[in-house]
N, C-alpha and C positions, 0 to 999 in steps of 0.2 A: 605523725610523729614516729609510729614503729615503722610504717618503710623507708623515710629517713635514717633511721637506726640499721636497721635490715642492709640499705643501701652502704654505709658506712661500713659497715662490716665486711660486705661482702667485696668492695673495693679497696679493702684497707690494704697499705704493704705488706703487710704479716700476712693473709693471705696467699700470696704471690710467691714469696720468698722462699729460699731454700735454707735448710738448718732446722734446731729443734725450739721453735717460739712458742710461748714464753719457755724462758729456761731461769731455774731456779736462780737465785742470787745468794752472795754469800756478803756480810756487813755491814755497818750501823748505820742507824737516824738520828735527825733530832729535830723534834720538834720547838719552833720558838715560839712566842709569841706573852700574851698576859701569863703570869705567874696565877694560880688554883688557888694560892691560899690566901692570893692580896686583894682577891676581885671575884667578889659575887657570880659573875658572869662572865668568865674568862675566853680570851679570842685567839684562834690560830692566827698567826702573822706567816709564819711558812715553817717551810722542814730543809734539812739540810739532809743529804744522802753520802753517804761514801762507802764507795763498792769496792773489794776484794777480792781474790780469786779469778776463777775462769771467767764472771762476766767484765772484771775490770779487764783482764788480758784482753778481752774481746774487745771493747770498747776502744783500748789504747793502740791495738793493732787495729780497728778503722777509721781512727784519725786521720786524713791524709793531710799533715803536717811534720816537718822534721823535729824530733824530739831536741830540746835543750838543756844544757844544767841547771839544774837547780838550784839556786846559791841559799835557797832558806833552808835548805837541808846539809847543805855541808858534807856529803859523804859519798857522791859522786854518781846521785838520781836523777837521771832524766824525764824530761817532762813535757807534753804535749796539750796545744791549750786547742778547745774548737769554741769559740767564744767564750764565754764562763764558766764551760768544762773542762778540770782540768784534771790531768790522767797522767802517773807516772808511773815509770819503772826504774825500783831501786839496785842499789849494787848487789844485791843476793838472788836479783831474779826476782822480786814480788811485786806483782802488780796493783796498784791503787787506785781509784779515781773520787773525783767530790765535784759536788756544785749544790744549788740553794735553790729556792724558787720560794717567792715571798708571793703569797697568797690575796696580798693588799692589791699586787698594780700585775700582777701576774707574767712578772717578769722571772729569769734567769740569774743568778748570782754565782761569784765564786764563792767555795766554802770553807777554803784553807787558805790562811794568809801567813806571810810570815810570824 
């Protein structure tokens, strides 16, 4: 099991890669799942992430997708999807991104809908 581990690591892309990994993140979570005060034994279902700043800029600059309007926003943000992630940049210059990851079937989800 550890040189499995060991192995992982040392073959990971972050390894390899150029730039400063991990690099700090800037913006919210949510976690969903059972409500603490309805249920004895409460269960994560998943978390919902939406990044800001430098890591969303990054993110949104390596989409290699052309950005679109966004019509739920109405003010003239573009938006780029890489399956369930979805990454925009609004008319002021600010960068966003969000998606989900439900913990049940360990899948990918959007996290902002209209």
């Amino acid at each position: 099991m550890n040189k499995l581990l060991i192995a992982l690591i040392l073959f990971s892309p972050l390894a390899f890669s150029a730039g400063d990994y991990p690099s700090k993140m800037e913006g919210l979570y949510y976690i969903w799942g059972d409500p603490i005060d309805k249920n004895e034994k409460p269960g994560v279902e998943g978390f919902s992430i939406f990044l800001t700043g430098e890591a969303a800029e990054r993110l949104f600059k390596k989409i290699d997708k052309q950005a679109t309007y966004n019509e739920c926003w109405e003010d003239g943000t573009l938006t780029k999807y890489e399956g369930n992630v979805e990454c925009s940049l609004s008319p002021d210059n600010k960068y966003s991104c969000a998606f989900s990851i439900n913990l049940k079937d360990q899948k990918v989800y959007r996290a902002e809908t209209c």
